[in-house]
C-alpha positions in Angstrom: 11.7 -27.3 -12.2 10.5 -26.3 -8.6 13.5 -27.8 -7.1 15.8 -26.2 -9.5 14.1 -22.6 -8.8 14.5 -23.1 -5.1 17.7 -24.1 -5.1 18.7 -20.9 -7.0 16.2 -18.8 -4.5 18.2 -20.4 -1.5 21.8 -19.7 -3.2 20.9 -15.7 -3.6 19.9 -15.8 -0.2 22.8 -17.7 1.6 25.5 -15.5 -0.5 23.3 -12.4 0.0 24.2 -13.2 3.6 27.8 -13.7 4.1 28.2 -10.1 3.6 28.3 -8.2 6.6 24.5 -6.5 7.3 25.3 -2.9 9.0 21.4 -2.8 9.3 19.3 -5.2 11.4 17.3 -7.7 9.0 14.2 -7.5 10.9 11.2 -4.3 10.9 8.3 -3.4 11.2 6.2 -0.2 9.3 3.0 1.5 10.3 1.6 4.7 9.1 -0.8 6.5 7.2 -1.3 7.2 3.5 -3.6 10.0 2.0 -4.7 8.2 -1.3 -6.4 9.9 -4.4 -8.3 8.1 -6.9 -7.5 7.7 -10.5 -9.8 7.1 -13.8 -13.6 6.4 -13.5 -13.3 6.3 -9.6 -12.6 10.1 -8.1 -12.4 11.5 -4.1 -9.4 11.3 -2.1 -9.3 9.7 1.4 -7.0 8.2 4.2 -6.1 5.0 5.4 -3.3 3.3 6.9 -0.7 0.5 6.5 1.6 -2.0 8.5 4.1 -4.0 7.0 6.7 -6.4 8.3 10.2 -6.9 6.5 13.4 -9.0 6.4 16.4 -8.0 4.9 18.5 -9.6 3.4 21.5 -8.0 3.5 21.6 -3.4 3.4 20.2 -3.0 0.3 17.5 -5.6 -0.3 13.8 -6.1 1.5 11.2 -8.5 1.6 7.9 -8.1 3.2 4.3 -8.4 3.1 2.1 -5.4 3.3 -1.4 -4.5 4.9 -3.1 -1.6 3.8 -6.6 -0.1 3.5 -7.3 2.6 1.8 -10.4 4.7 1.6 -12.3 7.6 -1.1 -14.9 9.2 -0.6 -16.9 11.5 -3.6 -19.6 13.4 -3.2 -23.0 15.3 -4.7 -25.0 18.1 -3.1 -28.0 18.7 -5.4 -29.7 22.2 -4.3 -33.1 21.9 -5.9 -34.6 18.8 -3.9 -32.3 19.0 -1.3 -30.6 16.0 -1.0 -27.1 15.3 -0.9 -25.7 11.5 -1.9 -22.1 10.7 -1.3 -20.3 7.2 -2.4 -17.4 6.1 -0.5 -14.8 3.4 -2.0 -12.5 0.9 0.8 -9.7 -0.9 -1.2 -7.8 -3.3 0.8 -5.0 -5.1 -0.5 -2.3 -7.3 1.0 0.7 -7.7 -1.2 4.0 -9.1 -1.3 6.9 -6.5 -1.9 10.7 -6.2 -2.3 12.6 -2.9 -2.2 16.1 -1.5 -3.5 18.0 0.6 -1.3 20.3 3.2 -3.1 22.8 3.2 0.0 23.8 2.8 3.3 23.6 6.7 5.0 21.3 7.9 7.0 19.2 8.7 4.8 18.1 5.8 2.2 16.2 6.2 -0.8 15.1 3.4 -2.2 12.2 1.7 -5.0 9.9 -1.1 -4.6 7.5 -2.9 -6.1 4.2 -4.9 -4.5 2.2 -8.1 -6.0 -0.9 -9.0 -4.5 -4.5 -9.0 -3.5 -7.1 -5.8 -4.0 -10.2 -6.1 -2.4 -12.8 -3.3 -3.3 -16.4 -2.0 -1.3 -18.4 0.4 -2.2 -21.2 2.0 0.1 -23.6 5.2 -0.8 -25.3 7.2 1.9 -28.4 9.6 1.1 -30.1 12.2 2.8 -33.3 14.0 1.9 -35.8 16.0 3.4 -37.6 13.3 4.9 -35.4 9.9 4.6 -32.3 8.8 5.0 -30.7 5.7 3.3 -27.5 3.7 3.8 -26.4 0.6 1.5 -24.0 -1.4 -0.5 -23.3 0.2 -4.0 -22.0 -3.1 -5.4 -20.7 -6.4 -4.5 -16.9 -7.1 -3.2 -14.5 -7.4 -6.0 -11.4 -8.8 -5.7 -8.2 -8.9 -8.2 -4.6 -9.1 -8.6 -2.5 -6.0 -8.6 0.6 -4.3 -8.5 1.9 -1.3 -6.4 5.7 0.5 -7.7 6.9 2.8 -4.9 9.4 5.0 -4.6 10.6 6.6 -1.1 13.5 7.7 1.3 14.2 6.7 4.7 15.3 9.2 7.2 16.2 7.1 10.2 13.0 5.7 11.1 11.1 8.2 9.4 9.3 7.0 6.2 7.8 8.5 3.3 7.0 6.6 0.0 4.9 7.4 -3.3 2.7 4.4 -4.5 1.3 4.1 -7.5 -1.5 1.4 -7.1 -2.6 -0.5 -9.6 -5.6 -2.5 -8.9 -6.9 -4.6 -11.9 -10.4 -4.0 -13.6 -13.4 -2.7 -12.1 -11.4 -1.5 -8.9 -9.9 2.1 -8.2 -6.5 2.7 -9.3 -5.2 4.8 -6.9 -2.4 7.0 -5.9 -1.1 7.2 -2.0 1.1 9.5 -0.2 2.4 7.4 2.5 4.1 8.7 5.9 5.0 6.4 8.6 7.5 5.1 11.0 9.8 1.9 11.0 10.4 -0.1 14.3 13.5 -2.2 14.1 15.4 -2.3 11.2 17.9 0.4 12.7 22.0 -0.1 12.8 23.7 -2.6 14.6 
C-alpha cells in the first residue's frame, strides 16, 4: 500500500514537471498577519509568519508554514480599580498546498494548511497595591486546518485564513500581508 501511494505521489510529480515552469520552483514568505478571534475566545492581535515553498510546476505549491499568532482581551473594572487583561499565543506549523488561478502578474490563488496548533494563555492584573503575572492554563496542542484564499501581486502578498484549531484552542481569523523572496519569473 505505501509503495503503491508513493509511486503514484512520484508519477504526479515527475509529469507535473516536464511542463515548462515560467516561475522559479523555489520561495520564501514572511510577513505579518492581524488575527481576530472567533467563538468563546475574543481580542484581536498581531503576529507574523514565514513559509518556504516549492513548486511544482505554475500553478501548484507545497510548503510548510510557521506562524504565531497572538489576542489579547481585556477588562477595566472602575469600582476597585483594577484592570485584568488575558492574552492568547497560538502557534502552529502546518503543511500547505496552494492553487494558482493563472500565470499574470497578478495570481490569485486558494490553499489549504494541515498541521500542528499550539495554544498559551497568560493573565496580567493590576490593582491598587499589587500586581500579578501568570499562566491562565496549561499548553494545549491539536491538529488543525487553515483554508486561504489570496492574490499575488509580484512579490506582494495578501491572503485571508480562516484557522481552524481543534477543541479548546482559538479559532481564529488572520489578515495576512507579506512579501515572497524567490519564486519570481525566469
Amino acid at each position: 500500500m505505501k509503495k503503491s501511494l508513493l509511486l503514484v505521489i512520484l508519477t504526479i510529480l515527475s509529469v507535473s514537471g516536464l511542463y515548462a515552469q515560467e516561475f522559479k520552483p523555489f520561495k520564501v514568505d514572511v510577513g505579518i498577519n492581524l488575527t481576530a478571534a472567533l467563538g468563546n475566545t475574543s481580542g484581536s492581535g498581531i503576529g507574523g509568519y514565514l513559509e518556504p515553498r516549492f513548486s511544482s510546476n505554475d500553478h501548484l505549491t507545497f510548503g510548510l508554514r510557521l506562524e504565531s499568532a497572538g489576542f489579547s482581551s481585556g477588562n477595566i473594572t472602575v469600582n476597585t480599580q483594577e484592570i485584568d487583561i488575558s492574552s492568547t499565543s497560538v502557534k502552529k506549523m502546518t503543511f500547505v498546498t496552494e492553487y494558482f488561478f493563472n500565470t499574470a502578474q497578478v495570481r490569485p490563488f486558494i490553499g489549504l494548511g494541515l498541521g500542528v496548533f499550539q495554544r498559551q494563555s497568560y493573565g496580567v492584573n493590576v490593582g491598587l497595591t499589587s500586581i500579578s503575572v501568570g499562566e491562565l492554563n496549561n499548553s494545549l496542542t491539536n491538529f488543525g486546518f487553515a483554508p486561504r484564499v489570496g492574490v499575488n501581486a509580484g512579490h506582494l502578498r495578501i491572503s485571508g485564513m480562516m484557522n481552524f484549531s481543534g477543541n479548546d484552542i482559538a479559532n481564529f481569523f488572520s489578515l495576512n500581508v507579506g512579501f515572497e523572496f524567490g519564486g519570481g519569473r525566469q
